[in-house]
VOGU-3710 file (C-alpha; in Angstrom, 3 decimals, decimal comma):
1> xxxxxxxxxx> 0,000/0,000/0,000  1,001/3,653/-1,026  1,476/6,086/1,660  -0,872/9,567/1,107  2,581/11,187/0,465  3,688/7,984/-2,102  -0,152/8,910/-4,122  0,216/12,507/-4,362  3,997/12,000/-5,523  2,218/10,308/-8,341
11> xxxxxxxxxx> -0,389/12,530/-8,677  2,204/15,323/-9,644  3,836/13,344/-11,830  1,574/12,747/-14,087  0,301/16,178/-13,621  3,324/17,380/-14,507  3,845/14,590/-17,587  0,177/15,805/-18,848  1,425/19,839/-18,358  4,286/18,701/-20,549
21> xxxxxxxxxx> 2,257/17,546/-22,944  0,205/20,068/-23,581  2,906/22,384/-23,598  4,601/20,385/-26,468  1,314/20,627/-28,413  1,048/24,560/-27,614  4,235/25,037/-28,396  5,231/27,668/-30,796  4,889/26,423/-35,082  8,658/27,162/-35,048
31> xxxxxxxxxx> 9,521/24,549/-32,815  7,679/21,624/-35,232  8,240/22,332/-38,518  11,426/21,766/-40,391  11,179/23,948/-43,887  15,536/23,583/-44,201  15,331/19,669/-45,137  19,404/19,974/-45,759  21,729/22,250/-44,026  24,967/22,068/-45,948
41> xxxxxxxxxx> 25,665/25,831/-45,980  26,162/27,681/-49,315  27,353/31,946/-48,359  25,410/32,192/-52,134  21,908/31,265/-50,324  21,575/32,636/-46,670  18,704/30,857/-44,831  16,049/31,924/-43,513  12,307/31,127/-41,913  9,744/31,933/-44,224
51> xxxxxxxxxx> 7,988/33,821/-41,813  11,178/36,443/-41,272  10,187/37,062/-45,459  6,403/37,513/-44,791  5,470/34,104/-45,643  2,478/32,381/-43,488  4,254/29,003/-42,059  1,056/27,243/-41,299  0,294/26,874/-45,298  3,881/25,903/-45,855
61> xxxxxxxxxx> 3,504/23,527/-43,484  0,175/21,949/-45,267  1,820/22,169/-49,051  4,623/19,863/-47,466  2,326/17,697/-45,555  0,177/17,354/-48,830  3,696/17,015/-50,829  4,537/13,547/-48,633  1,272/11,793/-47,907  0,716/11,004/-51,760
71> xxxxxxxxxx> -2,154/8,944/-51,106  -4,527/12,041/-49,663  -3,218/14,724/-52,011  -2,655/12,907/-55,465  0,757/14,563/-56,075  3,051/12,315/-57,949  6,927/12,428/-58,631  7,845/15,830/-56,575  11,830/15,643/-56,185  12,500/19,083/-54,563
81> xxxxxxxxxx> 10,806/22,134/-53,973  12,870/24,921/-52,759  11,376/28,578/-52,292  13,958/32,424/-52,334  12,051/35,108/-51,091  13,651/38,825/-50,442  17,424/37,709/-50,108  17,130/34,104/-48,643  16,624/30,321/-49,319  13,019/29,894/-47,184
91> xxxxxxxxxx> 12,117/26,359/-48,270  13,734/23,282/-49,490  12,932/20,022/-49,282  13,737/17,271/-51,557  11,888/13,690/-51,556  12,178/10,671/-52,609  11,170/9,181/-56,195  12,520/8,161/-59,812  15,571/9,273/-61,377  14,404/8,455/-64,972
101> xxxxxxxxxx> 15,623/10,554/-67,844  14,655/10,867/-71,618  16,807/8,914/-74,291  16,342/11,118/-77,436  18,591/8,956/-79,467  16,731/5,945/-79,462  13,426/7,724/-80,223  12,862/10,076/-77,412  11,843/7,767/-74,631  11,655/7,483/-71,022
111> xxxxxxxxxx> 14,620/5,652/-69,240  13,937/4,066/-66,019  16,281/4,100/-63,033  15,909/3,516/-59,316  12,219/4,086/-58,466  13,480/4,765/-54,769  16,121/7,509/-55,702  16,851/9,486/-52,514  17,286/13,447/-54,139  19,152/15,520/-52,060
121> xxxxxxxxxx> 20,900/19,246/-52,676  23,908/17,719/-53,613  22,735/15,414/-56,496  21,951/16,785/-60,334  18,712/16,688/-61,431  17,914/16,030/-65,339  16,181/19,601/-66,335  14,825/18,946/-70,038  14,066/22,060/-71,337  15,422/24,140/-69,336
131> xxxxxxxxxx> 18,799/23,779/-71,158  16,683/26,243/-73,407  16,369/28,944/-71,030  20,503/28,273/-70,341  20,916/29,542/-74,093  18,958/31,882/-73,770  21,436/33,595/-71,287  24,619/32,701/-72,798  23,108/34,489/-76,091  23,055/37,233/-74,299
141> xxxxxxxxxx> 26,946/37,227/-73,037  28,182/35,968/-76,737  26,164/39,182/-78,444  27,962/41,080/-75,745  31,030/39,969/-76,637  30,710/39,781/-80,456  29,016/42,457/-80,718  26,312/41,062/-82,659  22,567/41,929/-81,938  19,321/39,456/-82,306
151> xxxxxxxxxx> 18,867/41,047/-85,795  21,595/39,185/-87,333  20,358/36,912/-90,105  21,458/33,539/-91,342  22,836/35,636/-94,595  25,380/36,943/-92,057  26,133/34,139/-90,013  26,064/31,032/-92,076  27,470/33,358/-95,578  29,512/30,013/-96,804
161> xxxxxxxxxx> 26,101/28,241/-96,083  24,904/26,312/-99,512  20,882/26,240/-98,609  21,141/29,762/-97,138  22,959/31,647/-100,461  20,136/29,674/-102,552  17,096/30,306/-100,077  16,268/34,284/-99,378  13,456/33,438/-96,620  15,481/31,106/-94,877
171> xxxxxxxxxx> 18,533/33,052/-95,222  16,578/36,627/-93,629  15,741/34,141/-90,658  17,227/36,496/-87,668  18,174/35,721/-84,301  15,234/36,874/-82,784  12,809/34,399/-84,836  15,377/31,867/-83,492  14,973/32,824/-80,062  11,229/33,092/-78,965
181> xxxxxxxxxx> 10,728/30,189/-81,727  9,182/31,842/-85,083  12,009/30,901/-87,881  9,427/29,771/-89,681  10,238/26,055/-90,240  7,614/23,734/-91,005  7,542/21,331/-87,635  5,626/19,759/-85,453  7,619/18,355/-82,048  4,461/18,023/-79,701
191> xxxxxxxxxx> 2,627/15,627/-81,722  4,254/14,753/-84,848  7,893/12,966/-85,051  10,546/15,860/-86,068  11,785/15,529/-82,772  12,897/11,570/-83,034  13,849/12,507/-86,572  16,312/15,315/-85,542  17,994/12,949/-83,288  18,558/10,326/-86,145
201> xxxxxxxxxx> 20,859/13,161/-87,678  24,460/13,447/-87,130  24,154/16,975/-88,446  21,564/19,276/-86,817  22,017/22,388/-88,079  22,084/20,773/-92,162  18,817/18,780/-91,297  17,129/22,114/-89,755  18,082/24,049/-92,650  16,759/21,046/-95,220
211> xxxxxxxxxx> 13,112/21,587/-94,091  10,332/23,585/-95,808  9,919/27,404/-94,592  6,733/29,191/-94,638  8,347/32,623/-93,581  9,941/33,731/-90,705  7,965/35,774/-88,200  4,915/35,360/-89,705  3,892/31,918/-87,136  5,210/30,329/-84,042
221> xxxxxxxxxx> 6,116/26,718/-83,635  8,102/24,847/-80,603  11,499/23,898/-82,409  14,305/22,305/-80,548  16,231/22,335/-83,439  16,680/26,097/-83,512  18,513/26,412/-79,640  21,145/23,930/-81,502  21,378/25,798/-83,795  21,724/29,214/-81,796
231> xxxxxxxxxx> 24,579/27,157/-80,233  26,553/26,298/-83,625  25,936/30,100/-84,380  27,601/31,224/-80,886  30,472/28,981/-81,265  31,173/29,614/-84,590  31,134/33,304/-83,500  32,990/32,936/-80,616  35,611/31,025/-82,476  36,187/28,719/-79,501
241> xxxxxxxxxx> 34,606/25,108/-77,620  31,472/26,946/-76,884  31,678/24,440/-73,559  34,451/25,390/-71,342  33,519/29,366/-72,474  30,295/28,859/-71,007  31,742/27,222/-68,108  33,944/29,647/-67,363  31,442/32,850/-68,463  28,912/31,371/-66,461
251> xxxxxxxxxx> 28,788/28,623/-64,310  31,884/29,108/-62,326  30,657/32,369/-61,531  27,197/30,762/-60,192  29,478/28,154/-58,411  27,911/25,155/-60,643  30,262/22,233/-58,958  28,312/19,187/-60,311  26,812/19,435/-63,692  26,328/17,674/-66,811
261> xxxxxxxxxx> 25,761/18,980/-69,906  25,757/16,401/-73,024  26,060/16,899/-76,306  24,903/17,184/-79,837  26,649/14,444/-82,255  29,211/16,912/-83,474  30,316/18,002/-79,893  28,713/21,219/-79,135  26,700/21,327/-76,305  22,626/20,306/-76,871
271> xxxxxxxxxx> 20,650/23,730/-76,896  17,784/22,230/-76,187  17,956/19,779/-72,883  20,128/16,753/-71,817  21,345/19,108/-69,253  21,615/17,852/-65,287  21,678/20,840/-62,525  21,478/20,158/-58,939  18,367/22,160/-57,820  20,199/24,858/-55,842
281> xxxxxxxxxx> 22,062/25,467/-58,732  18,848/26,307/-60,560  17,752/28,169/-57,684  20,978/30,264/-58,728  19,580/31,046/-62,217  16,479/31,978/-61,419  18,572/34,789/-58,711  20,263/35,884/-61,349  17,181/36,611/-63,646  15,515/38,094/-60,597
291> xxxxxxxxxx> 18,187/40,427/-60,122  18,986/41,514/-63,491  21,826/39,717/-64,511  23,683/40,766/-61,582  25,294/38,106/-58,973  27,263/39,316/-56,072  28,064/42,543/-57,484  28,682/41,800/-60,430  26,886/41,955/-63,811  27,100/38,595/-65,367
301> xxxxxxxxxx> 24,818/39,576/-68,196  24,728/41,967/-70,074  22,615/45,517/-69,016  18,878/45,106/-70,461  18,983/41,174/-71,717  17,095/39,244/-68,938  14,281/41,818/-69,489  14,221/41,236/-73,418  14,212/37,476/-72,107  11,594/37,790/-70,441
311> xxxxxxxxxx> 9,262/40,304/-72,032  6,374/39,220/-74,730  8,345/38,218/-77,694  5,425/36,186/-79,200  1,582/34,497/-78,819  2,187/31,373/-78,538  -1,086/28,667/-78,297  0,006/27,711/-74,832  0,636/31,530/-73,904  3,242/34,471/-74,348
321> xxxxxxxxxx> 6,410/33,301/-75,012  10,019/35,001/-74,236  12,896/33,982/-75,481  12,959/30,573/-74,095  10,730/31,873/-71,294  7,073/31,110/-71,082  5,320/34,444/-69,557  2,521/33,045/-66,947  -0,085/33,950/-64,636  -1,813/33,260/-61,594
331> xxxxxxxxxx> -4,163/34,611/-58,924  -3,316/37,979/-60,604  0,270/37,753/-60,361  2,772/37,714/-63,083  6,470/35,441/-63,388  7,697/34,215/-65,815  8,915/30,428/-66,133  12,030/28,329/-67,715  9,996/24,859/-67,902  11,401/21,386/-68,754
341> xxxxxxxxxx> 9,995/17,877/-69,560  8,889/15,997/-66,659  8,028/18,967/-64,578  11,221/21,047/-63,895  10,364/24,804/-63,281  12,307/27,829/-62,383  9,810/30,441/-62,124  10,791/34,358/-61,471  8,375/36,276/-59,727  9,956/39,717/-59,846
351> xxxxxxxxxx> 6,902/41,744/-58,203  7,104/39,345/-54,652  10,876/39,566/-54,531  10,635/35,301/-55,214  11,875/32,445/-56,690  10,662/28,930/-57,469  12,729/25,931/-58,086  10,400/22,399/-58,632  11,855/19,427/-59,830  9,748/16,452/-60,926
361> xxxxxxxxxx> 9,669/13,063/-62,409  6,725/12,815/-64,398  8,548/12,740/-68,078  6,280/12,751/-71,072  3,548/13,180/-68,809  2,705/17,172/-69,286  -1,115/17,553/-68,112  -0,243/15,540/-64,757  3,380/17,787/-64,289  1,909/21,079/-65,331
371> xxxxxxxxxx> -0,999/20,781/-63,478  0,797/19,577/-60,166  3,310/22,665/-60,794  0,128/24,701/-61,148  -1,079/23,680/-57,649  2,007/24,145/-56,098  2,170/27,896/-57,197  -1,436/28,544/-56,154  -0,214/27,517/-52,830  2,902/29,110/-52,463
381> xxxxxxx> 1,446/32,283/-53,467  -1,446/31,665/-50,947  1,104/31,793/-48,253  2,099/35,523/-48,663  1,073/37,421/-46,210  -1,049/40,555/-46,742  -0,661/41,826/-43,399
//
């Protein structure tokens, strides 16, 4: 038998144990919620909590809850997610999934690898088209440097060229048409088979230049023939391995440590995608589009370009188009968005100060990936506080 002093001893301890408790559940969100999955420090991305950058923590909290209970949400395939807002890295988390990646020389299909891949910030990421919006910005460092402008023509670059000194239209096809996709070329990548024929080629630029032409300018068509060819046309320029120029104009800078970028058959780099970027390193693009080309002082690109990237350069049917930048929309904000196949985003929005890095694994799969990226956005931007 207890003594009364033995029972209230236990009384107060599990008092105490049930004041604990409810202290634990009381306690502040801070305390519970972990929005820095990884914690190897980069001085390029100070951290921060979201809700030091006006962010509401609480509908964080539920996009990552919805992010890793698959069954409840429906989301499929999200690698990493990592959020910039107002001079700090806010959010990332990275997940587990597939590390499949396209093979576009055996007819542009999906290659399956571990189905259990464990992503972290340390590990590339296969980014599709993205590689576009990479051209994109070394365009605008080679024109710098050349001092060409986006209303060179074929006739001037390509002047030895045997199709362009016997075709006018194709030979008045300018940079510009190149960039935001309007050269003119008769092609059909999104539901014909130009795509899988391109990669039968050994020459990219000869097939390009071998189709029919309706007129530049006058019609817009996705073509991921022309970045290639934007990319034999910088090199060419340059007069040097367009790789370890863009390596050294660009990614160094950044701090780009582990990166792949493949190649087309003759050796320059693909313009199009077969590029691999961890997703911080992404994270550091978008930065640098945010900011104008600048990074840490410096002006990387040159004065005015990431706005003429990013402005309305033409209608496409799935929206404004940029040069290599789709132009977007939501809940009455504005960004603008390097997208690749399988759902890999970096999307700028300049008026809240933020970027968006989302990597996915759902290739050849765009309703499910664009509509997941769509729902991620709309939640992220329901998170700003208004207060």
């Amino acid at each position: 038998m207890l003594s009364a002093a033995g029972k209230w001893l236990i009384l107060g301890a599990v008092l105490c144990c049930a004041f604990l408790s409810a202290l634990a559940q009381s306690a502040p969100l801070e305390d519970k919620i972990q929005f820095h999955q990884h914690h190897t420090p980069d001085p390029a991305l100070p951290v921060q909590r979201p809700e030091v950058k006006g962010l509401n923590e609480q509908i964080l909290h539920q996009l990552l809850l919805q992010l890793q209970d698959k069954t409840v949400s429906g989301y499929q395939q999200v690698h990493s997610l990592l959020l910039y807002k107002s001079g700090a890295l806010v959010l990332e988390q990275y997940q587990k999934g597939n590390n499949d990646f396209i093979n576009f020389e055996q007819g542009i299909k999906v290659v399956k690898g571990s189905q259990d891949f464990v992503w972290t910030s340390d590990k590339p990421h296969y980014v599709a088209s993205v590689t576009k919006a990479v051209t994109a910005t070394l365009t605008g460092i080679a024109l710098q440097q050349t001092g060409l402008t986006v209303d060179a023509t074929l006739a001037q670059l390509l002047p030895q060229d045997a199709v362009i000194k016997s075709d006018p239209l194709k030979a008045s096809i300018s940079l510009h048409q190149l960039l935001s996709m309007q050269a003119g070329f008769v092609w059909d990548e999104w539901t014909g088979q130009d795509l899988v024929k391109l990669w039968q080629q050994q020459n990219f630029v000869y097939y390009l230049l071998q189709q029919p032409n309706t007129g530049p300018g006058k019609s817009w068509a996705y073509n991921s023939a022309l970045p290639n060819l934007v990319l034999q046309l910088l090199q060419q320029q340059l007069k040097q391995p367009l790789q370890p120029w863009a390596k050294q104009q660009l990614f160094d800078k950044l701090g780009f440590i582990q990166y792949r970028w493949d190649t087309q058959p003759d050796g320059v780099p693909e313009g199009s995608a077969r590029l691999w970027l961890t997703p911080r390193d992404m994270l550091k693009l978008g930065i640098l589009y945010l900011q104008q080309g600048q990074w840490q002082g410096e002006q990387l690109l040159p004065t005015g370009w990431v706005q003429q990237m990013t402005s309305p350069q033409a209608k496409s049917p799935a929206g404004d188009y940029g040069y290599y930048f789709w132009l977007r929309q939501q809940d009455g904000v504005s960004y603008y968005t390097a997208e690749g196949d399988g759902g890999q985003y970096i999307a700028v929005f300049p008026t809240l100060d933020m970027v968006l890095v989302l990597t996915q694994g759902n290739y050849l799969q765009w309703a499910l990936y664009k509509t997941q990226a769509d729902r991620i956005i709309q939640h992220l931007l329901s998170s700003i506080r208004t207060d």
